[in-house]
Every structure is written in structure tokens, then in C-alpha cells.
C-alpha positions, -999 to 999 in steps of 0.1 A, spaced: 302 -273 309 268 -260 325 265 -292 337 302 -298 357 297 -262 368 265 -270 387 280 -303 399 314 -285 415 288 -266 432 267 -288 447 298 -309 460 319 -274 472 287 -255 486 280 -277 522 317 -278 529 316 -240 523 286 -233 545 302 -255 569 330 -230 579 302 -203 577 307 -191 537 284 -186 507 293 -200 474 289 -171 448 298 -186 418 318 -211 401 336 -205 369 360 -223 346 378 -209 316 400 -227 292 406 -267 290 431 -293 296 465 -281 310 452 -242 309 420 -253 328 414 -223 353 389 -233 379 375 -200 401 356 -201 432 341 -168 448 330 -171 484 316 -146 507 307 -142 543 281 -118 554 302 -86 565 328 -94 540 352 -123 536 392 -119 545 426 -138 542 419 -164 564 386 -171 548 397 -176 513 426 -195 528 400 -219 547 374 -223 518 406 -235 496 416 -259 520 381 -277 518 374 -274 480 413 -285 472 405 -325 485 370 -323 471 383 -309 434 409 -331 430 390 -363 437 371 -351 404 381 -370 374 366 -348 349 387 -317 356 412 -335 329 446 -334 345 457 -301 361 441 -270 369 448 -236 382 422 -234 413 416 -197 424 399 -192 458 389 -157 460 358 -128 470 336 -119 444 347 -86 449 332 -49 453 318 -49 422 305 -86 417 293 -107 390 253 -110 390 245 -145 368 216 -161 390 185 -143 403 198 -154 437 222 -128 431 200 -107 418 180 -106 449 211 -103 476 221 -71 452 189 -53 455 194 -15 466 229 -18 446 239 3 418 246 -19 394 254 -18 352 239 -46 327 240 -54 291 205 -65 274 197 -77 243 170 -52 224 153 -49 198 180 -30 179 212 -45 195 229 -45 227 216 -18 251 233 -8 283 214 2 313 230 15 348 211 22 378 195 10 413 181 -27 410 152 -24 425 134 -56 423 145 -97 415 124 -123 411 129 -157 396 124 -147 363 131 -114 362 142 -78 376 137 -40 377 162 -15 377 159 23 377 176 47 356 170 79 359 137 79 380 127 53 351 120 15 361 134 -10 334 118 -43 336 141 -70 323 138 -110 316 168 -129 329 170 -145 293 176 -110 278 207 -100 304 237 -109 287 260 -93 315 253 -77 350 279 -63 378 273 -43 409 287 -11 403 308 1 434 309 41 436 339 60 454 327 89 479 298 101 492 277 128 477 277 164 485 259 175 514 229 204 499 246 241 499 282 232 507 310 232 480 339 214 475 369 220 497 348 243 521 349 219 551 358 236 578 369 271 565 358 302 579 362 340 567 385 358 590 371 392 603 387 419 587 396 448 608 
């Protein structure tokens, strides 16, 4: 399937970059009629409605002149989202600075690291946790996502809720 994955790819990805959009990744789940095929494209400062609409309508003829997709498929045209999927070092590499959360193989079993990826390179990256760099091989990731994180954190010596507040004068 490694195979067919790479080659939707490298027949979607120029008539992606063609209406000015990065191919993220390519998935498929299931087989024959369940046969889900997911595109996730992005633009840089973000990717909207008309985008996904777009990239659909130039994968849709390319897809279905495929004759290994084996009769239908659900296509899915969509952003890879806040919190995206990191497979390829390529990835890697656009998400350094990004909070992110992976799943390595150790020693003793599965180990779960999240924290600042600080470093990609082609064979493998560095993330911090808790002032601590983590050097980890690519072949020992068994799952990776960019961790999005809601609000921004407290400014030094002010406490929740005391924005804007002041202490009458009593009299």
C-alpha cells in the first residue's frame, strides 16, 4: 500500500502546487467498496473552503483515471488540521518550534514524550521535555502530532480574572 500511496502522491502533488497548495499527506484506510482515500493540503497562512474545494476538483479527474483504487472510493479533501499528523521528516522539519506529543518504542515498551521539537533531520529529531532534549530515530516514532494549546500563559504577578479591576478608595 506504501507503494500506491507514494504514487497518488507524486501524480496529486504538481497539480496541487499548481493552484498554490502543499500536499501533506496521503492516506487510505479500508479496501474495496469501504476504500477511504484522504488528502490533507495546506497553504502557507492556512488553507480555507475554497481551497479544499479547488484541490478536490484537480485530484477528483486524476484519482479516478487510477485503476488500482478497485472500484469506488470515498475521497476526502481536507486540512491537516491544528494538531497535524507528523509521518515524514519533511514534516518534522516545517513543525519545528511546535509543541508536539509522540509515541516511541523503548527499551521497556511504548514511551510517550511531549514537548518543543526542536530539531529534524533526515534521520532523526530532538524534542525537549522538561528543559531535557530527547534525541529520537524516525524508525523508533511509532506516532507524532502537533499539539495545539488553547490560551496564552499568564503574564508574571497578575492573577486570574484581575484584568482590569481596581480597589475603590474607601472613604
Amino acid at each position: 500500500m506504501a507503494d500506491r500511496l507514494g504514487q497518488i502522491r507524486s501524480e496529486v502533488e504538481p497539480a496541487l502546487a499548481a493552484l498554490g497548495l502543499t500536499l501533506w499527506d496521503v492516506e487510505m484506510t479500508g479496501s474495496g467498496r469501504g476504500t477511504r482515500l484522504r488528502i490533507l493540503v495546506d497553504r502557507e497562512g492556512g488553507i480555507d473552503l475554497t481551497g479544499v474545494t479547488d484541490a478536490t476538483r484537480a485530484v477528483e479527474p486524476i484519482l479516478d483515471a487510477r485503476t488500482d483504487l478497485n472500484g469506488p472510493y470515498e475521497l476526502e479533501v481536507s486540512s491537516p488540521g491544528l494538531e497535524r499528523p507528523l509521518r515524514t521528516p519533511a514534516h518534522f522539519r516545517h513543525s519545528v518550534g511546535s509543541t508536539m506529543e509522540c509515541k516511541a518504542a523503548g527499551p521497556e515498551g511504548t514511551v510517550r514524550h511531549r514537548g518543543v521539537l526542536r530539531e529534524a533531520t533526515d534521520r532523526d529529531l530532538a524534542i525537549e521535555v522538561d528543559d531535557t532534549i530527547i534525541r529520537l530515530a524516525y524508525a523508533d516514532v511509532t506516532g507524532a502530532r502537533t499539539v495545539f494549546e488553547w490560551g496564552t500563559p499568564q503574564a508574571p504577578g497578575k492573577k486570574p480574572g484581575a484584568r482590569g479591576r481596581k480597589e475603590k478608595a474607601r472613604s
